[in-house]
Every structure is written in structure tokens, then in C-alpha cells.
VMD Tcl script that draws the C-alpha trace (Angstrom):
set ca {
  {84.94 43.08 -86.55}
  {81.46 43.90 -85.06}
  {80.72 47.69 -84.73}
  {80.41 48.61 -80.61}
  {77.12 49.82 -80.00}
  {77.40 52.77 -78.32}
  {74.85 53.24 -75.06}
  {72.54 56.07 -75.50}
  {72.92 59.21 -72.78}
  {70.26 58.86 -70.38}
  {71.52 61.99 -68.04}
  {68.42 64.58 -68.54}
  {66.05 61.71 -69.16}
  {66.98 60.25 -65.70}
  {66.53 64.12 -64.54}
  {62.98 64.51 -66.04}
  {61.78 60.86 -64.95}
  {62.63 62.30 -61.10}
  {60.47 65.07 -61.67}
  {57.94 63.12 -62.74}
  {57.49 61.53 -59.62}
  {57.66 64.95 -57.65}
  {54.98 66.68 -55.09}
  {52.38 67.50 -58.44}
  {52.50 71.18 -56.99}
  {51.73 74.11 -59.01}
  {55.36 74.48 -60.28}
  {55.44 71.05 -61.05}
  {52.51 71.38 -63.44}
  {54.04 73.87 -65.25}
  {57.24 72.18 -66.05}
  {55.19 69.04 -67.32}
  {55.74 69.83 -71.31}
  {59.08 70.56 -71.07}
  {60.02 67.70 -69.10}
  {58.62 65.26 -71.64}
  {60.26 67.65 -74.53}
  {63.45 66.63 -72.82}
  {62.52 62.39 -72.76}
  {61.43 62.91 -76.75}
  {64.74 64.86 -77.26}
  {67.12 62.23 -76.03}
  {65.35 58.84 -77.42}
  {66.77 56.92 -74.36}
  {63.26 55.82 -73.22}
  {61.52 53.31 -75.70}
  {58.73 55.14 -78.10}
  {55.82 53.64 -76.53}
  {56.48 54.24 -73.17}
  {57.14 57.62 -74.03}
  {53.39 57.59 -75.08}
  {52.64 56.52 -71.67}
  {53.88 59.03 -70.12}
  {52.29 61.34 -72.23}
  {49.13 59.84 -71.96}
  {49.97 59.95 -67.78}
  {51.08 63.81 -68.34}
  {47.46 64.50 -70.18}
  {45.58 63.41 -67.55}
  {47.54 64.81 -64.75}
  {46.77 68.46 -66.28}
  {43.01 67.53 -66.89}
  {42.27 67.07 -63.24}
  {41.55 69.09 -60.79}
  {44.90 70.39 -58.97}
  {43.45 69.26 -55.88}
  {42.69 66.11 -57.17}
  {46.01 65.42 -58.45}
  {47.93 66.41 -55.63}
  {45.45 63.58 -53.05}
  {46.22 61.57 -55.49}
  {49.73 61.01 -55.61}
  {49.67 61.75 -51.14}
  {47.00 58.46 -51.55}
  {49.55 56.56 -54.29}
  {52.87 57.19 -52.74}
  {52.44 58.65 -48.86}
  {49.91 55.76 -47.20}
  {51.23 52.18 -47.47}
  {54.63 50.56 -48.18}
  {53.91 48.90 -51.09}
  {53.85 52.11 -53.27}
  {56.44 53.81 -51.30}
  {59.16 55.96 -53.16}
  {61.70 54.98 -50.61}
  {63.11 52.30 -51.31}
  {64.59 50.60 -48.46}
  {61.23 50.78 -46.95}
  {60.92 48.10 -49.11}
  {64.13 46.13 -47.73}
  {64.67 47.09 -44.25}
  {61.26 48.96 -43.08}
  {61.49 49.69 -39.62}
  {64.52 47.72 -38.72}
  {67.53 49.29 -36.98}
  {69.36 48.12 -40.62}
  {67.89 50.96 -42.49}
  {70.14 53.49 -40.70}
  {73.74 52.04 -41.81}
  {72.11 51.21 -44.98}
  {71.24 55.07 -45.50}
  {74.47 56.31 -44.29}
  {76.31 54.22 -46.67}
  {74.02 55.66 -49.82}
  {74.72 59.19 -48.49}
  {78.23 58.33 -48.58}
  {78.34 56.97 -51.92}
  {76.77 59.95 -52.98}
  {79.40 62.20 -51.51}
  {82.16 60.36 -52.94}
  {80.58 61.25 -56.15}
  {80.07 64.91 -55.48}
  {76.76 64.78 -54.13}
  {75.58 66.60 -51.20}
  {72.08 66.33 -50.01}
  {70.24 69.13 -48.46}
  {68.82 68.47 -44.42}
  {65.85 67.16 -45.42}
  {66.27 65.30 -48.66}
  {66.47 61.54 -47.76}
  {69.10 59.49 -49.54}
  {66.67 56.29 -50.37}
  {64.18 58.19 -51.94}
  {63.94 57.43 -55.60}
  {63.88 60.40 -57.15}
  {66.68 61.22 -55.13}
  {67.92 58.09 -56.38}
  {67.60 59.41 -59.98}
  {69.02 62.47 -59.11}
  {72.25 60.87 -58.50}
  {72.15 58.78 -60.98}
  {71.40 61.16 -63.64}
  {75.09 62.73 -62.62}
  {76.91 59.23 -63.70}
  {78.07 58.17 -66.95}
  {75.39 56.24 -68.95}
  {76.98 53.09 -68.02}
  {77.29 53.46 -64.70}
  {74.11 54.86 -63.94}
  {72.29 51.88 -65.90}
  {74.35 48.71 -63.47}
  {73.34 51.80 -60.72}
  {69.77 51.35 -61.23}
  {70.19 47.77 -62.17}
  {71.45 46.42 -58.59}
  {67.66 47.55 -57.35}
  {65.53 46.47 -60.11}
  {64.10 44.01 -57.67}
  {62.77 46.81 -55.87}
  {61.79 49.01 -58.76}
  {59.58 46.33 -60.32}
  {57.70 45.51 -57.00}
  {56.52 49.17 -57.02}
  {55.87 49.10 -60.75}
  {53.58 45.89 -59.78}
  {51.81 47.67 -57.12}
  {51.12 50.89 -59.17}
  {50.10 48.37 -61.68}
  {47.37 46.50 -59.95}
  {46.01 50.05 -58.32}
  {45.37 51.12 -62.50}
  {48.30 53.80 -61.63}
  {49.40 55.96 -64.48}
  {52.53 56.58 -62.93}
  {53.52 53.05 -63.47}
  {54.23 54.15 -66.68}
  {56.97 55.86 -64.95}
  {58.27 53.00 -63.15}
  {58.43 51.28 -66.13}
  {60.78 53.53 -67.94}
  {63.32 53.80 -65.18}
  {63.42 50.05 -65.44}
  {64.12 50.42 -69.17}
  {67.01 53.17 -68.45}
  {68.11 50.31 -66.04}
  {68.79 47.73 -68.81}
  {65.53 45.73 -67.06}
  {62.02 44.56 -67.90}
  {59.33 45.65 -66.70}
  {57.49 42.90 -65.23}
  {54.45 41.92 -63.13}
  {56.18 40.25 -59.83}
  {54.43 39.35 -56.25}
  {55.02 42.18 -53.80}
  {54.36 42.59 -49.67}
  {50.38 43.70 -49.79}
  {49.91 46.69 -47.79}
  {47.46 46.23 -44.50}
  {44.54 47.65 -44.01}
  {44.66 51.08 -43.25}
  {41.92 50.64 -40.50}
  {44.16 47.26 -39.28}
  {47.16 50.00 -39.41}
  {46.42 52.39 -37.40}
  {43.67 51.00 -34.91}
  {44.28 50.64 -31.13}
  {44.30 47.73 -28.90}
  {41.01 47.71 -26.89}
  {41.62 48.09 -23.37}
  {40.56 45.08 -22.13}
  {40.92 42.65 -24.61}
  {44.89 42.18 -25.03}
  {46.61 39.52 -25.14}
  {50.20 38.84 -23.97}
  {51.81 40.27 -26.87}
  {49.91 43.78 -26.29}
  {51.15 43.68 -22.42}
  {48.31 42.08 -21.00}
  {46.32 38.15 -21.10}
  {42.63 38.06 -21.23}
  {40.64 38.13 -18.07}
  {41.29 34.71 -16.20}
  {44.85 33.71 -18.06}
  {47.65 33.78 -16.08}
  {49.32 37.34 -15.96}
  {52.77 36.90 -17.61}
  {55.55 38.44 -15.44}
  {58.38 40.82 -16.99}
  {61.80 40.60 -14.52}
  {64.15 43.75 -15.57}
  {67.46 44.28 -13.90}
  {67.47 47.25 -12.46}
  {70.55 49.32 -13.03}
  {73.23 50.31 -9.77}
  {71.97 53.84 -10.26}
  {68.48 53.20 -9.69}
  {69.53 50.79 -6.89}
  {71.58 53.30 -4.41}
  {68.46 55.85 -5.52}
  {65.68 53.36 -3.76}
}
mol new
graphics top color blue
foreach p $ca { graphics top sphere $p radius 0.5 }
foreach p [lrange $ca 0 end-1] q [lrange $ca 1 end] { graphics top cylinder $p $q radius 0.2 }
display resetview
């Protein structure tokens, strides 16, 4: 009779890999150590990705705090494809993304899980969080229903030279996964992003043609209120 392997806890590891992708605030610094005492402790990530993050928590305390703290606003806050929230990656701006949270905040709940007002459900260390409250195997086929996701982030942090890739790739690990290079959505341009239509150059899909094409018409039925007020 073979011997059942028995699956390694992976509760505070889970814990310290959420802090790990924290606000790098001044708190934050200081917990750094003990945080990857705790990963060492309980053997749950692989050795050399525990050198990683290390080797990711060395340099994090070299920098300037100032430096550290544009970094991960520039890594995590501006563009999707980095983004810690992980239906971004799913439903982005679609109307979908607010069943799909409510749902996650009630499977949290049923678990025992309450979220504070502004703590959003999606957000992977949230994510962790919740995770790190489950049994062992649980938590893993948890993590392991959004690996997809997981591993286009760990690709993106990957080809910007990210440390905290590292960090992607050992919740993968927890997950039962690989970590694996796999195409993800390229962000756009930040200048593309966020510049305005010039005023006279639209086309119909801004609201207006060029100069000399037809003028497309919009017809909107106007409700019986605003009727009997005309």
C-alpha cells in the first residue's frame, strides 16, 4: 500500500505572500524579515524561489523609500496588464464585473469572511487573505481555478524585469501550478490612454464625422414625462 503524501500547510505562507504585494509603506518595510522568516519556517514555497524573494526583499530595503513606493504605484496602479485585481483581467469595464464581485464577497462570507468598506473582493492579496483561512487543500484547487490569470500577471511582471514576479511565481506554486511565460493583453500607451479627442477631427464614433461627411443622425424616444413637460 503506497504511503499518502500528506500536503504541506500553506496558511501563514499564503498570509506573508499577501503582504508581500502590499502598499511598500513604512510599516511594510519593517515587517519584511519576519515575513520571509515565516515562508522559510513553513517549507511550503520551493527553496529557490524562496531565494527570489529574498533576493526581491534585499533590494526593496536598499532603495530609496520613495523609490520603492513609485515603484510598485508604476508596477501595479497604471495599466491592466500588471493589475492586482484580477477580474480586471476578465471582465474590465463590463457591467459583468459587478455580479462577478458580489458572488466572491459572498463566497467569502459563507466562509467567515467579512471585508472592511473599502477592501475590494478581487484584489489578490485579498484573494490570499481568504485563502490563507482554508484548509491546504482547498485553498490550493482555490487558487488553482485562476491560475490562468495569475500567470498572465507573472508574464507581464516578467517581461517589465519585475522582482515581484518572483512573487507571482510562488503563489502559482502554492496553487499546485507552473509558472510559465504565456501571451497576455499588452497595456496601451499611456499617452493613447488618456489623450483627448481633438475638437475637430472626430469621427463618427467620437460623436462627430470629419468636415464634409455626412453628419450621422441619433433618433431617441423621448420619454411621456418629457413629452407632457414640452
Amino acid at each position: 500500500m503506497k504511503e499518502r503524501k500528506t500536503m504541506k500547510n500553506t496558511r501563514y505562507s499564503l498570509r506573508a505572500l499577501a503582504r508581500l504585494l502590499a502598499y511598500p509603506d513604512a510599516a511594510w518595510r519593517a515587517e519584511l524579515p519576519a515575513l520571509l522568516d515565516v515562508i522559510d519556517e513553513e517549507q511550503a514555497v520551493p527553496v529557490a524561489r524562496r531565494a527570489e524573494l529574498r533576493a526581491l526583499a534585499a533590494e526593496l530595503l536598499r532603495l530609496d523609500p520613495f523609490e520603492v513606493e513609485a515603484r510598485y504605484v508604476d508596477t501595479f496602479d497604471r495599466g491592466r496588464a500588471t493589475s492586482l485585481h484580477l477580474f480586471e483581467h476578465v471582465h474590465g469595464d463590463s457591467r459583468d464585473r459587478g455580479p462577478a464581485m458580489i458572488d466572491l464577497v459572498q463566497t467569502y462570507e459563507k466562509a467567515g469572511l467579512f471585508l472592511g468598506p473599502e477592501e475590494l473582493p478581487d484584489h489578490l492579496c485579498v484573494v490570499l487573505e481568504f485563502a490563507s483561512t482554508q484548509p491546504s487543500q482547498l485553498a490550493r484547487a482555490f487558487l488553482a481555478e485562476m491560475a490562468h490569470i495569475l500567470n498572465a500577471i507573472f508574464s507581464a511582471l516578467l517581461k517589465r524585469e519585475s522582482p515581484y514576479a518572483a512573487v507571482l511565481a510562488a503563489v502559482l506554486e502554492l496553487a499546485g501550478q507552473k509558472a510559465q511565460a504565456v501571451p497576455f493583453a499588452a497595456d496601451e500607451a499611456m499617452d493613447e490612454a488618456w489623450a483627448e479627442p481633438q475638437a475637430f477631427d472626430g469621427c463618427s464614433t467620437r460623436g462627430q464625422s470629419r468636415p464634409g461627411e455626412p453628419q450621422p443622425i441619433h433618433i431617441v424616444r423621448q420619454s411621456p414625462a418629457a413629452r407632457a413637460a414640452a
